[in-house]
GUZA-214996 format. One record per residue (C-alpha): x, y negated, z negated. Coordinates in steps of 0.2 Angstrom, whole numbers, plus 5000, padded with zeros to 4 digits. Layout:
ROLO     x     y     z
ROLO     X     Y     Z
...
END
This chain:
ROLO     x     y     z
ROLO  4397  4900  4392
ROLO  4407  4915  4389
ROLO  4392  4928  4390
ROLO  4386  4919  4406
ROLO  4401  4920  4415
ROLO  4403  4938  4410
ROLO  4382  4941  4417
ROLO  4390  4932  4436
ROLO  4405  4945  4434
ROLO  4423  4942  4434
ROLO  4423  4931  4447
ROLO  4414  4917  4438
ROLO  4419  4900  4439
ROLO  4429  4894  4425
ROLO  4433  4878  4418
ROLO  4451  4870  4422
ROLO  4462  4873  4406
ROLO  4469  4855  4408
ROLO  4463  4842  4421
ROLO  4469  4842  4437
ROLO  4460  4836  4455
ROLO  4465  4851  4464
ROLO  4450  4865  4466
ROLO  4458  4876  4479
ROLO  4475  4880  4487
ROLO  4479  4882  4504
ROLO  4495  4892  4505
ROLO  4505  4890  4521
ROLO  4518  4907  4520
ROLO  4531  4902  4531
ROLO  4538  4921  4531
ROLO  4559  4924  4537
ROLO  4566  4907  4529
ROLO  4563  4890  4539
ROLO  4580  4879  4539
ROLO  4578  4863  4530
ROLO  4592  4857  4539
ROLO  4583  4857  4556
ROLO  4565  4854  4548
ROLO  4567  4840  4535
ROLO  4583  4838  4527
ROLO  4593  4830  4541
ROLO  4613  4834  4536
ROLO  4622  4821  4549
ROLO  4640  4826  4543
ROLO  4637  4843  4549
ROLO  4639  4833  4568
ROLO  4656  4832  4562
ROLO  4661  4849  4555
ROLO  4651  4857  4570
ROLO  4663  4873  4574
ROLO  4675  4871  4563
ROLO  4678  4888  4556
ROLO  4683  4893  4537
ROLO  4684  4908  4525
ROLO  4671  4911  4510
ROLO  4675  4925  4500
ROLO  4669  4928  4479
ROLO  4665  4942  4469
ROLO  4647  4934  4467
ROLO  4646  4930  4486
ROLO  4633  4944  4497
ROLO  4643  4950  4514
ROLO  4632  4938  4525
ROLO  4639  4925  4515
ROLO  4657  4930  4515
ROLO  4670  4932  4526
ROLO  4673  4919  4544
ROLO  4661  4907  4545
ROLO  4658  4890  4555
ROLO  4647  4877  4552
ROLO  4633  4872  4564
ROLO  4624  4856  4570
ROLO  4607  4855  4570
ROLO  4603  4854  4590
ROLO  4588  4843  4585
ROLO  4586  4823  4583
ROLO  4579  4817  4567
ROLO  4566  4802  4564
ROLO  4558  4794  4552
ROLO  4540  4794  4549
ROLO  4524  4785  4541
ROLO  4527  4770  4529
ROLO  4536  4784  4516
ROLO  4548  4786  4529
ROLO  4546  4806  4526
ROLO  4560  4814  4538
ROLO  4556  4827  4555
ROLO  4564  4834  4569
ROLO  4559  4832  4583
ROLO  4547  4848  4589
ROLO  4537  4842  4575
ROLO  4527  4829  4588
ROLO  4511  4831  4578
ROLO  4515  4831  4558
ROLO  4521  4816  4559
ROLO  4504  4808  4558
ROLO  4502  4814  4541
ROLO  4518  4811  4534
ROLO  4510  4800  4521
ROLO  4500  4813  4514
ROLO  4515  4823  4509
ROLO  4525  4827  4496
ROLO  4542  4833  4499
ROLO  4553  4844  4487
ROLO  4570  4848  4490
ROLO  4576  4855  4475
ROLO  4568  4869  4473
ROLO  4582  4885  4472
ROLO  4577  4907  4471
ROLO  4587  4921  4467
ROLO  4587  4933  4483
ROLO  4594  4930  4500
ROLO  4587  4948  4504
ROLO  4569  4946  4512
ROLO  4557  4956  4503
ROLO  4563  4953  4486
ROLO  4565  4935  4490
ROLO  4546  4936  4496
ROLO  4540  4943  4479
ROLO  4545  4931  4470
ROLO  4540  4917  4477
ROLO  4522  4925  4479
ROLO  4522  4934  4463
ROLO  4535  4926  4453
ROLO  4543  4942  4450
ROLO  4556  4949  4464
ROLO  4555  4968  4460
ROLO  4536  4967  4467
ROLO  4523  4973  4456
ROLO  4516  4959  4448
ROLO  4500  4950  4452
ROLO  4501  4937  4467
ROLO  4499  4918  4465
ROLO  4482  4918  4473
ROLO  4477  4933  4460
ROLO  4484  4923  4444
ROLO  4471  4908  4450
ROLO  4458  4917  4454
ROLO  4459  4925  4436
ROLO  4460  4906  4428
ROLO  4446  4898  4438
ROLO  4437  4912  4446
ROLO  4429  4906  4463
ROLO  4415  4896  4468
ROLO  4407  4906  4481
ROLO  4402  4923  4472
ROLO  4398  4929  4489
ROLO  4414  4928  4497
ROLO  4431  4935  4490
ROLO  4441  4922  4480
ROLO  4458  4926  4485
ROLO  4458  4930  4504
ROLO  4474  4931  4514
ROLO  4476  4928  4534
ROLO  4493  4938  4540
ROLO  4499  4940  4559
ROLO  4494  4957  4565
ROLO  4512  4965  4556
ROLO  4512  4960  4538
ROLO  4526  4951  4531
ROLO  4542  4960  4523
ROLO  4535  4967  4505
ROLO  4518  4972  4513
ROLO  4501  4969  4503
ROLO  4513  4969  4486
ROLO  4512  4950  4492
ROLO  4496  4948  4488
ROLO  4492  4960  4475
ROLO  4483  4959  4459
ROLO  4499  4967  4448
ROLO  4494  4972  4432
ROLO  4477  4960  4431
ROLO  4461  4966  4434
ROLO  4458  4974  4455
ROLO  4444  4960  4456
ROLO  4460  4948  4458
ROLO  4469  4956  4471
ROLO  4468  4946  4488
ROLO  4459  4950  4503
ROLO  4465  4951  4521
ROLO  4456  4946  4534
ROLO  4463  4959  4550
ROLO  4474  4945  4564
ROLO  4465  4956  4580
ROLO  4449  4965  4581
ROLO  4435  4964  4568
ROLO  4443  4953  4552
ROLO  4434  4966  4540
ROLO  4432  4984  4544
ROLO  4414  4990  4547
ROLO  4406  4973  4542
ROLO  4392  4977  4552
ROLO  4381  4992  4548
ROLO  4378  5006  4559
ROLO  4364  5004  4573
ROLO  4349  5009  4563
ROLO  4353  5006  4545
ROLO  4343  4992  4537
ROLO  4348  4980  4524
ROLO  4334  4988  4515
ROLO  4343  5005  4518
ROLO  4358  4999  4511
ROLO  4351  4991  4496
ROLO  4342  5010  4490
ROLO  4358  5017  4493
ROLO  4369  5004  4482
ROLO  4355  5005  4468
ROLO  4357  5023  4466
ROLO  4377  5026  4467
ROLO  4377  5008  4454
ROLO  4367  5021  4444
ROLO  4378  5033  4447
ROLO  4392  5026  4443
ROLO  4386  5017  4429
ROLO  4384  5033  4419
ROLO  4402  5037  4422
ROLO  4407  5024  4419
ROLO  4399  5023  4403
ROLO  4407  5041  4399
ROLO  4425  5033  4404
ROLO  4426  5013  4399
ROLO  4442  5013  4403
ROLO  4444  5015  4419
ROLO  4444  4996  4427
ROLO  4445  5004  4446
ROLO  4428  5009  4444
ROLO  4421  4993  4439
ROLO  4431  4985  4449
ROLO  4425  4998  4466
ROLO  4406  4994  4459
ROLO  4409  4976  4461
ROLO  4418  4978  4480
ROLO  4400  4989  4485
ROLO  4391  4972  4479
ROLO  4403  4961  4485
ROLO  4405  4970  4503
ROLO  4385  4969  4504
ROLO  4383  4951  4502
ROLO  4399  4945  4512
ROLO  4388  4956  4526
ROLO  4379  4940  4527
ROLO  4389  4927  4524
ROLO  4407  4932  4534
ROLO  4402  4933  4550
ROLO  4395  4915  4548
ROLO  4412  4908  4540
ROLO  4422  4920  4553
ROLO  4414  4915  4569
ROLO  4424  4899  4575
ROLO  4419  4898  4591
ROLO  4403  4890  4585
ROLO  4414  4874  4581
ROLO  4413  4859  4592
ROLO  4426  4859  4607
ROLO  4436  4841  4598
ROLO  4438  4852  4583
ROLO  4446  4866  4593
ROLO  4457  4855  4602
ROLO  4462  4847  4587
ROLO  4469  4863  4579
ROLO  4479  4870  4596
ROLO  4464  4885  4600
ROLO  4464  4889  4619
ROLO  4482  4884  4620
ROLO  4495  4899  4622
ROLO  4510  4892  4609
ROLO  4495  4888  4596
ROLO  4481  4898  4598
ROLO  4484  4911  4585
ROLO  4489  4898  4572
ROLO  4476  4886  4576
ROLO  4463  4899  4572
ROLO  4468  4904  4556
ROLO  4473  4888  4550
ROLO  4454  4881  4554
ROLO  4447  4897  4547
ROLO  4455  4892  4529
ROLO  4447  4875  4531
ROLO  4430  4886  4533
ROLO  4434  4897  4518
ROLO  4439  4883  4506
ROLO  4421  4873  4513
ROLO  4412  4888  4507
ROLO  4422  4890  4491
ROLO  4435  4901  4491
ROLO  4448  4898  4478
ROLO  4463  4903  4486
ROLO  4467  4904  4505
ROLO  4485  4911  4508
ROLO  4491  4912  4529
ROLO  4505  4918  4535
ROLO  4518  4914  4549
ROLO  4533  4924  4553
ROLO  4551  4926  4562
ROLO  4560  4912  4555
ROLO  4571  4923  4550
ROLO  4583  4913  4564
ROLO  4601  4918  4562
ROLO  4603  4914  4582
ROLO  4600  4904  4594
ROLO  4590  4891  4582
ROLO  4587  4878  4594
ROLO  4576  4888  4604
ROLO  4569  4902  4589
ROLO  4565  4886  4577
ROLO  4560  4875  4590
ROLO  4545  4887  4597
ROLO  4540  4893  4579
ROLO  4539  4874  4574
ROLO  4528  4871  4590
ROLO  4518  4887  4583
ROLO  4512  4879  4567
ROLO  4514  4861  4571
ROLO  4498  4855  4579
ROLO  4488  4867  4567
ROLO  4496  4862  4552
ROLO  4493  4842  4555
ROLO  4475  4847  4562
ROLO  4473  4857  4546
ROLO  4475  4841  4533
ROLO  4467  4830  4545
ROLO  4451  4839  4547
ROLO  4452  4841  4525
ROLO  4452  4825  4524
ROLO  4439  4818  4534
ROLO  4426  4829  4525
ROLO  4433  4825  4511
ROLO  4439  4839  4506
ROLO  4460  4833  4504
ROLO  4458  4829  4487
ROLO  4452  4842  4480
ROLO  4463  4855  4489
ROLO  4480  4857  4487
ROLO  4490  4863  4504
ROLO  4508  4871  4501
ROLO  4521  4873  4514
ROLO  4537  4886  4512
ROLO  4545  4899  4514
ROLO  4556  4910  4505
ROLO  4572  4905  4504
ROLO  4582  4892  4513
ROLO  4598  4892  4527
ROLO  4616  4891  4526
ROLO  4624  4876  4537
ROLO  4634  4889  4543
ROLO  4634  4905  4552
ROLO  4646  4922  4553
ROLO  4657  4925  4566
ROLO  4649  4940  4573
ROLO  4655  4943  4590
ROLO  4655  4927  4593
ROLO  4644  4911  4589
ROLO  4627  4907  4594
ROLO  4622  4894  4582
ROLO  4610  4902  4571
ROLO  4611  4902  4550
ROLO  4609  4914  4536
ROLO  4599  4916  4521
ROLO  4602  4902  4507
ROLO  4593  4904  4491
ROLO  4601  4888  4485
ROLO  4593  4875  4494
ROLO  4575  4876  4503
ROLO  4562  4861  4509
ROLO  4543  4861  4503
ROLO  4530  4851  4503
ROLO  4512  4849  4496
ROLO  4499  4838  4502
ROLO  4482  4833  4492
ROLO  4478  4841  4477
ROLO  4485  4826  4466
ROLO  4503  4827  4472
ROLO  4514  4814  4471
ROLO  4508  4810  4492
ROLO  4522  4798  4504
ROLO  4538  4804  4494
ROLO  4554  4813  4496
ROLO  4558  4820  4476
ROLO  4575  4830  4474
ROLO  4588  4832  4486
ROLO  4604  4844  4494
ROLO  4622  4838  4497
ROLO  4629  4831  4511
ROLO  4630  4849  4520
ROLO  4612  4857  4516
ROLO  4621  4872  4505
ROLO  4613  4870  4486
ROLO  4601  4857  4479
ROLO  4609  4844  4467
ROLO  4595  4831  4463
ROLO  4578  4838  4453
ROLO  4586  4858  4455
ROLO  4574  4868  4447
ROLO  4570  4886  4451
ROLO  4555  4893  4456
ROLO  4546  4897  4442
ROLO  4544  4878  4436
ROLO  4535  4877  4455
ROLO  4524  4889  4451
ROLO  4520  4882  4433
ROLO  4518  4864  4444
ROLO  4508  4872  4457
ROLO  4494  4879  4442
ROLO  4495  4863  4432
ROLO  4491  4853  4448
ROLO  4476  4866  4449
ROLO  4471  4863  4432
ROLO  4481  4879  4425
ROLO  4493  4879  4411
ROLO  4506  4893  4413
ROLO  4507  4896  4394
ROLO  4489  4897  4391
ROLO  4486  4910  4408
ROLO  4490  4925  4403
ROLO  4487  4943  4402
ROLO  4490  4956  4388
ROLO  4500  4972  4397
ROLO  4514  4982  4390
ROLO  4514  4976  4375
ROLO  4516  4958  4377
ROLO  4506  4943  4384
ROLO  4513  4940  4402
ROLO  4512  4926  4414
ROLO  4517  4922  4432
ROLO  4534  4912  4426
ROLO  4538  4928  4418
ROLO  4545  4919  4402
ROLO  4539  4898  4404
ROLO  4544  4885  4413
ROLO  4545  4867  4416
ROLO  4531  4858  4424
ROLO  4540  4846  4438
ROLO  4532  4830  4433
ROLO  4540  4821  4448
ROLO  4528  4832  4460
ROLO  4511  4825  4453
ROLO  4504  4808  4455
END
């Protein structure tokens, strides 16, 4: 198995280190911080404190958290949906009809309240940047189906999210890991097309001969990964030639498909698209399908930031695991929603109040759907105001060791000599949140 999987390259599928339903991941990157408090975690006390002002001070505490604060109402309604009774506010008008294939988690807590480092370490694991992404660490367990095709391709808005590429990087792994990203505007890959005139034939000569080429060097310098690495991208970018602008092209899709996901409509057009073009790159097996939205980051005016970025993803997102599941294809792929940190009940005084929160790495909403999660339940939960998780408080790295196990991945068995020590993506273990998985 080993030889042959080493004749396929290093992107060969490989067999799940413990069983698990989930195949592929769908990674929903909800990039600034959405509020739980005006998304899912409904905090009805907060009706009462609304205004009232008070002083936070502590040696431990950042300046956004410090100093004159008062709390803030959600400006949202709340209702219950699906037989689990999952909770939404109201601009989700569309999710709610999936509510049972979710699996909320509200105990999840980070290190950072600063953006890019809080970013890495919910997509690396690591919040110094550097180390290989989530989608990398997969595709170097399982490999990916489709050999044609990247295994780890990423679908950012046309400005990338706080951290850069670094969000998606290979690390210290092997460059075949790193993630791929599709471009929001224009051409998603550069040059995918050949120039007027040049053949596949053409192309195929001049591959052979710099494979030759580059053989013998790197025969002369074994140790230089890159090269093998850039060999297999030549061989790679070839094939996807004739497979990409299949998988890319959604316009070929049926109009009740489009309308499902939000395309042609102004608020979810962008969205819809890429959310329907993971559904296509998971079909034809790729392993791991990260997208991204941005701005949450809503530290004013939140009624009206959160409610049109819910209205964004909404429709898309609820198309998304509808579609998966009528092919059949829910099961087997796991769908992860976040972001990277959570926000305070409460807002500075800064020259006045206008209703928005801050950063809150203490208490964040996630969910998961398909996959084998633990579907129609609520697991964890905050206190009465949304400031820190106090039921099922785990810290990030046991969701990522849960998010491999539900993959088929065992945190303490992927890893990767560098240094001088094995690593992995919990940095040092972690627990596997057994409440998650069904």
């Amino acid at each position: 198995m080993a030889a042959e999987a080493e004749s396929q390259g290093p992107l060969a599928p490989k067999m799940q280190q413990v069983p698990a339903k989930a195949k592929n991941c769908i990674f929903l990157m909800m990039e600034g911080g959405p509020s739980h408090i005006d998304c899912f975690d409904p905090k009805p006390v907060l009706e009462k404190l609304h205004l009232k002002e008070f002083q936070r001070e502590g040696r431990q505490k950042s300046a956004m958290e410090s100093g004159k604060r008062y709390y803030v109402r959600s400006p949202f309604r709340f209702a219950q949906h699906g037989q689990s009774g999952a909770w939404m506010s109201e601009p989700w008008q569309h999710l709610g009809r999936v509510a049972d294939e979710l699996c909320f988690f509200r105990g999840c807590q980070v290190d950072s309240v600063n953006h890019p480092t809080a970013m890495y370490q919910m997509n690396c694991g690591n919040r110094f940047g550097g180390d290989p992404a989530l989608g990398a660490w997969v595709t170097y367990g399982l490999g990916s189906v489709n050999q044609d095709l990247p295994g780890f391709v990423v679908l950012p808005e046309i400005s990338y999210p706080q951290g850069g590429s670094a969000n998606w990087g290979n690390g210290y792994l092997p460059a075949h890991f790193q993630g791929t990203a599709l471009r929001a505007k224009g051409s998603p890959i550069l040059d995918l097309r050949p120039p007027a005139g040049i053949t596949p034939e053409h192309q195929r000569a001049n591959l052979d001969l710099l494979a030759t080429l580059n053989q013998k060097h790197a025969e002369e310098h074994p140790w230089h990964d890159e090269l093998k690495a850039r060999m297999n991208n030549y061989e790679l970018a070839f094939r996807m030639q004739m497979q990409v602008p299949e998988v890319i092209d959604i316009e070929k899709e049926d109009a009740k498909t489009k309308e499902l996901y939000g395309i042609g409509q102004e608020a979810t057009d962008a969205f819809g698209r890429r959310c329907l073009l993971a559904r296509k790159l998971v079909e034809k097996g790729v392993r791991f399908v990260q997208l991204y939205a941005g701005t949450w980051d809503s530290h004013d005016y939140i009624e009206r930031a959160h409610g049109n970025l819910i209205r964004q993803v909404d429709q898309p997102i609820a198309a998304l695991l509808q579609d998966l599941k009528q092919r059949g294809l829910l099961d087997d792929t796991l769908v992860v929603w976040c972001g990277e940190f959570g926000r305070t009940p409460d807002n500075g005084v800064r020259g006045g109040t206008a209703y928005g929160r801050d950063h809150n790495p203490k208490a964040m909403t996630m969910w998961f759907a398909g996959g084998g999660c633990k579907a129609g339940h609520t697991i964890g939960a905050t206190d009465d105001r949304g400031m820190e998780a106090i039921e099922e408080v785990h810290h990030v790295r046991d969701v990522h060791v849960t998010l491999l196990r539900l993959l088929g991945l065992d945190d303490n068995k992927l890893t990767f000599y560098h240094a001088g020590r094995f690593k992995q993506l919990s940095q040092f273990g972690g627990q596997v949140i057994e409440k998650l998985i069904a």
